[in-house]
C-alpha positions as CSV (number, residue, x, y, z in Angstrom):
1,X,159.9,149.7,24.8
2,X,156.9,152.1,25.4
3,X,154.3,149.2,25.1
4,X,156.4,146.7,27.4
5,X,156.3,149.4,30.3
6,X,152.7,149.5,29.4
7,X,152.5,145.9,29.8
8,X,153.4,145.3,33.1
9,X,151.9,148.5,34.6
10,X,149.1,146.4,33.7
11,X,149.8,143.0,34.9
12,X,151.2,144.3,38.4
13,X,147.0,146.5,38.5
14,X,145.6,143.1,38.7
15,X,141.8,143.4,38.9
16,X,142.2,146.4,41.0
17,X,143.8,148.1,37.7
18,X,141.7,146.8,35.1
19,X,138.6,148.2,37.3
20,X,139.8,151.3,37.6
21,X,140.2,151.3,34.1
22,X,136.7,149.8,33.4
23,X,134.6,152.2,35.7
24,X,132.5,150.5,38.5
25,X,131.8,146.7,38.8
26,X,128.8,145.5,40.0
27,X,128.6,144.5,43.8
28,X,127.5,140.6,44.8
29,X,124.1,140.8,46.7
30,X,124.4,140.9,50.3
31,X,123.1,136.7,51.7
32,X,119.7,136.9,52.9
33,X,119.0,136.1,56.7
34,X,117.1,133.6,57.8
35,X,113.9,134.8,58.9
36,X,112.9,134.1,62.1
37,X,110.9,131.0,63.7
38,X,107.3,132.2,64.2
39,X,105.6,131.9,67.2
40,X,104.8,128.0,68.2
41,X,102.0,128.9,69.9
42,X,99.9,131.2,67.9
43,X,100.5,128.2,65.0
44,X,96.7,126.6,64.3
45,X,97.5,122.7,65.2
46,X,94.3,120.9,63.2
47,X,96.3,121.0,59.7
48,X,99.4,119.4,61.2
49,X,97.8,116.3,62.7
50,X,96.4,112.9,60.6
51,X,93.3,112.8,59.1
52,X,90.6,112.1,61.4
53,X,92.4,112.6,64.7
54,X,90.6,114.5,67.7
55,X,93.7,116.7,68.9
56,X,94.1,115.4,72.6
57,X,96.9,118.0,74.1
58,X,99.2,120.8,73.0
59,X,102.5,121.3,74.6
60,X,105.6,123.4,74.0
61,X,109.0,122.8,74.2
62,X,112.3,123.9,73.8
63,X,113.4,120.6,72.5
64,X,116.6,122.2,69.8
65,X,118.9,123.8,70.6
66,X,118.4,128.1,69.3
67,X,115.6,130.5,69.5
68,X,112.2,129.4,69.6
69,X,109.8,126.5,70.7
70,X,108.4,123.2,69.1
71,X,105.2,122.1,69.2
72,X,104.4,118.8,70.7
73,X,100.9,117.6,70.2
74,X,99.1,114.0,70.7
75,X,96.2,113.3,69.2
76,X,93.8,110.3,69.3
77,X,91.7,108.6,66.3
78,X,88.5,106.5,66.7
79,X,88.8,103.1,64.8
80,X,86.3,101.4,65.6
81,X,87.6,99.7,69.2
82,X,87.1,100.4,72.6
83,X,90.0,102.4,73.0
84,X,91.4,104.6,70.4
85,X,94.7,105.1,68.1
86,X,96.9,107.2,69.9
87,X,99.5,109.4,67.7
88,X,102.5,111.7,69.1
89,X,103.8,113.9,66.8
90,X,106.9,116.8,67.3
91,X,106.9,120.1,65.0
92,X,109.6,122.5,64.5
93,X,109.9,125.1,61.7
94,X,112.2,124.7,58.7
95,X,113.8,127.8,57.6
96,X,114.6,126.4,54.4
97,X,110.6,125.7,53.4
98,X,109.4,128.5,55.6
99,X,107.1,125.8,57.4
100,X,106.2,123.9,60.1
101,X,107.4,120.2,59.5
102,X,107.3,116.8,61.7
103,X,110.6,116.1,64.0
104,X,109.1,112.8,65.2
105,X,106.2,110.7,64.3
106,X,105.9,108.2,66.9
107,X,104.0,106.0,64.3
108,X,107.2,106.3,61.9
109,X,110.2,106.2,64.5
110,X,112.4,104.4,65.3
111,X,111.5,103.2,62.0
112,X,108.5,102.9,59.7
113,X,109.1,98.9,59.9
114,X,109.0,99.0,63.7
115,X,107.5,101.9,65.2
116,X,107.1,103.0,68.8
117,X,103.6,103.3,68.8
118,X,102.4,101.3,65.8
119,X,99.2,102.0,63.6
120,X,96.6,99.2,64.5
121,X,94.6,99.6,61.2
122,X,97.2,98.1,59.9
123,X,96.7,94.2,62.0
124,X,94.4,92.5,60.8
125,X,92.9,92.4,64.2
126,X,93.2,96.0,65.3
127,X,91.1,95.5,68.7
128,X,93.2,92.3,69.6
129,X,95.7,94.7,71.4
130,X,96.2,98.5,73.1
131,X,98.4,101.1,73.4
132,X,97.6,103.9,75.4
133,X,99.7,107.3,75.5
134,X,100.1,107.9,79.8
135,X,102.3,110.4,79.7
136,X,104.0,113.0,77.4
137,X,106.0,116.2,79.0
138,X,108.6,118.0,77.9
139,X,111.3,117.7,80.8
140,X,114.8,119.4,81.3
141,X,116.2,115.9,82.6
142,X,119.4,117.0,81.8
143,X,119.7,120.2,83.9
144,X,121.7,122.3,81.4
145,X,118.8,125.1,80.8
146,X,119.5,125.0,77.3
147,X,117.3,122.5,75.6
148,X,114.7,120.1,77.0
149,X,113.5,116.2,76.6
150,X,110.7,114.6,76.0
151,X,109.6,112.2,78.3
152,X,106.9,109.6,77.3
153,X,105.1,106.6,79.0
154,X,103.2,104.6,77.2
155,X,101.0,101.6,78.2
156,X,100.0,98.2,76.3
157,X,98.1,95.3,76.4
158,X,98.9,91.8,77.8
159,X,100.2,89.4,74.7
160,X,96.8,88.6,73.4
161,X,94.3,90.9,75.4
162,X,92.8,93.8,74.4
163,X,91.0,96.9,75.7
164,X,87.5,95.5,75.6
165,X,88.3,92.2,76.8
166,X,91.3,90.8,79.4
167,X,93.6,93.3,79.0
168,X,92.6,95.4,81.1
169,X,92.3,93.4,83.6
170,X,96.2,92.2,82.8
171,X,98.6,95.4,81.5
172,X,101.2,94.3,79.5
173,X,104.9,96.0,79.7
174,X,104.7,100.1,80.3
175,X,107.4,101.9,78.0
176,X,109.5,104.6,79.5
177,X,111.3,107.0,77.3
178,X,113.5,110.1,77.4
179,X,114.1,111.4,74.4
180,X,116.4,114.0,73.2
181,X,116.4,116.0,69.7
182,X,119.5,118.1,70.7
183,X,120.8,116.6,67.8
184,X,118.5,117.3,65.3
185,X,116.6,113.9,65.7
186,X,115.0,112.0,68.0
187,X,117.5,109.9,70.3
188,X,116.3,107.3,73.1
189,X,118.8,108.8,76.6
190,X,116.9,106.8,78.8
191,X,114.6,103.4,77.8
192,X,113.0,101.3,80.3
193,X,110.1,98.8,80.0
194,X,108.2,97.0,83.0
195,X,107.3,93.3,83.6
196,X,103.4,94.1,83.8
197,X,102.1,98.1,84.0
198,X,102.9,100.8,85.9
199,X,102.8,104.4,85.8
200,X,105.3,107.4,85.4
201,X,104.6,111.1,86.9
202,X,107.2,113.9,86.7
203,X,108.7,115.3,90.1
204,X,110.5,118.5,90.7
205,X,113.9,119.3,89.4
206,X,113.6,117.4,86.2
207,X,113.0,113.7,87.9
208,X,110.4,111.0,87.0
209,X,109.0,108.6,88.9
210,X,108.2,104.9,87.8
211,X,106.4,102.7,89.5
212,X,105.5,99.5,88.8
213,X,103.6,96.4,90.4
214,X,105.7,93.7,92.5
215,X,104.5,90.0,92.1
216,X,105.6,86.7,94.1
217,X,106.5,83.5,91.8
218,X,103.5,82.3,89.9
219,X,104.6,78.6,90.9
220,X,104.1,79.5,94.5
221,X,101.2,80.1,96.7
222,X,101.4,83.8,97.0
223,X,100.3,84.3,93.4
224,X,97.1,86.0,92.8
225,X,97.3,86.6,89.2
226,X,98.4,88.9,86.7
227,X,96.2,91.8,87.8
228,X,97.3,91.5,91.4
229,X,100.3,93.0,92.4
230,X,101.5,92.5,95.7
231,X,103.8,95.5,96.7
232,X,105.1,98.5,93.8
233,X,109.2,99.4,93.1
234,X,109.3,102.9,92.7
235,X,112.2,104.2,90.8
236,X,113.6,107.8,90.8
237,X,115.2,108.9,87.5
238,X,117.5,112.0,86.9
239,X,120.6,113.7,85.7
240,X,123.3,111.5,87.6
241,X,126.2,113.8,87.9
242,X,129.0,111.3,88.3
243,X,127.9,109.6,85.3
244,X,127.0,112.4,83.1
245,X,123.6,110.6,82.0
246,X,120.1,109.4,83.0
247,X,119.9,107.1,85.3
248,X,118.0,105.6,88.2
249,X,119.1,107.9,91.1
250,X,117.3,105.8,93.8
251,X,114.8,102.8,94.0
252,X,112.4,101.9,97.3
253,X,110.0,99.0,97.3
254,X,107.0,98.4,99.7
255,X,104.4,96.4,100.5
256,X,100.2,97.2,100.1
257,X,98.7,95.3,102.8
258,X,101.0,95.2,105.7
259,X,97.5,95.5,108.1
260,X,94.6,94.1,107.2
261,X,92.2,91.3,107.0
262,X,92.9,87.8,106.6
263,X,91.7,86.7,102.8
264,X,93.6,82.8,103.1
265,X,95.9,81.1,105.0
266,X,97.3,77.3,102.7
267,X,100.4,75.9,102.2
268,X,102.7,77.6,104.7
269,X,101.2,80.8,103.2
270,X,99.0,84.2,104.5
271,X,97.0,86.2,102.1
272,X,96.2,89.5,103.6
273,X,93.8,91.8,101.9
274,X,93.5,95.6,102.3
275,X,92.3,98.5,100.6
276,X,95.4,100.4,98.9
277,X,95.4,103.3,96.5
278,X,91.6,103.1,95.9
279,X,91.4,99.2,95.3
280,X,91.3,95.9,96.9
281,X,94.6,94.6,97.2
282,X,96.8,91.6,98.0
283,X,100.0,90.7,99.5
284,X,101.0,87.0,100.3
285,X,103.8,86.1,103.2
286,X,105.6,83.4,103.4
287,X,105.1,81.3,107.2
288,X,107.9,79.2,108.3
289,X,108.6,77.8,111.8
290,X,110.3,81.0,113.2
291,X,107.0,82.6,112.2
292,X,105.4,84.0,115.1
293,X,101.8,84.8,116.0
294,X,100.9,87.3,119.0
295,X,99.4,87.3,121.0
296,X,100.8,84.0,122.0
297,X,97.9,82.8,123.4
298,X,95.8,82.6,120.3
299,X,97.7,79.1,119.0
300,X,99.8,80.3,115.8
301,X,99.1,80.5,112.5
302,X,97.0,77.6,112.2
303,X,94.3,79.2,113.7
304,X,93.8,82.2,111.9
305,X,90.7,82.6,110.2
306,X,89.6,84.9,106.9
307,X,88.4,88.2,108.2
308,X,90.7,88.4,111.0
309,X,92.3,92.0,111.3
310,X,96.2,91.1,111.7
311,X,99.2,93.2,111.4
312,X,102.4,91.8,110.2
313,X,106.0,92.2,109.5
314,X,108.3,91.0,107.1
315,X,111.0,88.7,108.5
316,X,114.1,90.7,106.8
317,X,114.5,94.1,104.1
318,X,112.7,93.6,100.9
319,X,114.5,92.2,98.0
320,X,113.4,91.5,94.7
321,X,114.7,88.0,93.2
322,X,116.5,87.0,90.3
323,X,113.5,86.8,88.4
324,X,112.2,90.1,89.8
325,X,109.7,87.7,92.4
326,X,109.0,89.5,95.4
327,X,107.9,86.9,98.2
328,X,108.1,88.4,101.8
329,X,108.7,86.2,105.0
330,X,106.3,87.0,108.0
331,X,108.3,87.7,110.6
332,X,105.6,88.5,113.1
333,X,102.0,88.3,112.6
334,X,99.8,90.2,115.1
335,X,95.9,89.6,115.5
336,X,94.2,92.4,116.3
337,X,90.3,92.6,117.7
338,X,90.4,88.9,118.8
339,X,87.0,89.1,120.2
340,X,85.5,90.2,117.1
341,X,87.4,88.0,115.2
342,X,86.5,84.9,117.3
343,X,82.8,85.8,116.8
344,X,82.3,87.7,119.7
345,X,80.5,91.1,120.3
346,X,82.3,93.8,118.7
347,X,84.6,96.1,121.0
């Protein structure tokens, strides 16, 4: 009887019992925590970027969400073209390795097979084309405070030209991106591409602006070619609240020579030429019969000459077509200095 009652004493002790019984246990050791991220900015950049590469710019960012920064650096690589390989790469530190490792490789993502900005050692033409980083910020588009994006523009060549020949002289599509790593990758929020060009600065509040070159129908007789825009759509892009996402938040277009001088007048067309952001410029206008010339007395379109100084406007608000053609109808078409422009003395 004496050893039953011993018996279950010692079943209803558990492991509490038997440790009594058995002096001290050893205690688990406590889980170590993770050290923290070092500082981004006192981290020596050279090691982290390819072989070869000229570091270009450094930028930090608080592009995940927690403590700490990532570095964001481009970098450029001379092979042997006019221009050079471009290369954007995103760092943040992994806890696990105790090291600074790449987020985002824009030669590698969205995939190794088709990359944003791909590696043009690899064509066997590398020259025969461009891409050229414009722009690379880290941007709070969003507006939560907590994490920012990466915006990136990034220009190319015309199918077929290249930086020491044609194209130059005709830009191929400009590639808008806002990219977000707030889940642990890189993820396109916002992705636009242009017809031909452009450019994309950052405003205030977390905005960017794209602008890009307007062209009439290159069937018609405003065309002046590829490298000759005739107007620029300007598009505001932001946080749209209603939405909850990025968006265009408002879009203007306008023309670059609405007074100038005369460059050609054919086919129930006007070419007007002007000087416009630091370069010659062109915008063609449509003449029809409600077309009118002032002053009256000078005898209409047919007699304008190239080099006349006329001011003009556009028959009704500007609207791109379905094709994204912009081709204006003069309204009114005023001729200025007629004196001069008749050959007589200056005024």
């Amino acid at each position: 009887m004496a050893l039953l009652v011993l018996s279950a004493l010692l079943v209803s002790c558990g492991a509490e019992g038997t440790a009594e019984l058995g002096g001290p246990q050893p205690t688990a050791p406590a889980s170590p925590r993770p050290a923290a991220s070092p500082d981004a900015r006192s981290v020596p950049v050279e090691p982290l970027v390819p072989e070869g590469a000229t570091i270009e710019k450094v930028l930090y960012g608080r592009l995940l969400p927690g403590e700490g920064e990532q570095i964001i650096v481009q970098s450029s690589r001379d092979i042997g073209c006019a221009d050079r390989q471009d290369y954007l790469q995103v760092f943040a530190f992994d806890q696990a390795f105790g090291e600074w490792k790449p987020l985002f490789e824009a030669d590698k993502w969205p995939s190794p097979a088709g990359p944003f900005i791909p590696d043009r050692e690899d064509f066997s033409d590398p020259c025969k084309r461009y891409e050229v980083l414009e722009l690379v910020e880290p941007v709070d588009v969003e507006r939560d405070s907590d994490t920012q994006e990466l915006a990136v523009a990034l220009s190319t060549s015309a199918k077929g030209g290249s930086a020491s020949g044609g194209g130059k002289d005709e830009p191929g599509p400009l590639f808008l991106k806002v990219l977000s790593f707030r889940a642990g990758v890189a993820e396109a929020i916002y992705d636009e591409v242009t017809i031909r060009g452009g450019s994309a600065r950052l405003l205030d509040e977390g905005r960017i602006a794209l602008e890009q070159g307007t062209y009439p129908s290159q069937a018609g007789p405003l065309w002046r070619g590829r490298s000759n825009p005739n107007g620029i759509l300007t598009d505001v892009i932001g946080w749209d609240e209603e939405y909850q996402q990025v968006d265009v938040l408002e879009s203007s277009l306008d023309l670059y020579c609405r007074h100038g001088a005369v460059d050609e007048v054919k086919d129930g067309a006007l070419i007007v030429t002007c000087d416009a952001d630091g370069r010659q410029r062109f915008t063609g206008y449509r003449l029809t019969d409600e077309t009118q010339v002032l002053p009256r007395e000078f005898g209409g379109a047919g007699e304008l000459r190239p080099g006349q100084e006329v001011s003009v406007s556009e028959a009704e608000p500007l609207e791109l077509g379905e094709d994204w053609e912009l081709e204006p109808v003069a309204a009114e078409i005023r001729v200025l200095n007629q004196r001069q422009a008749r050959g007589g003395p200056p005024e």
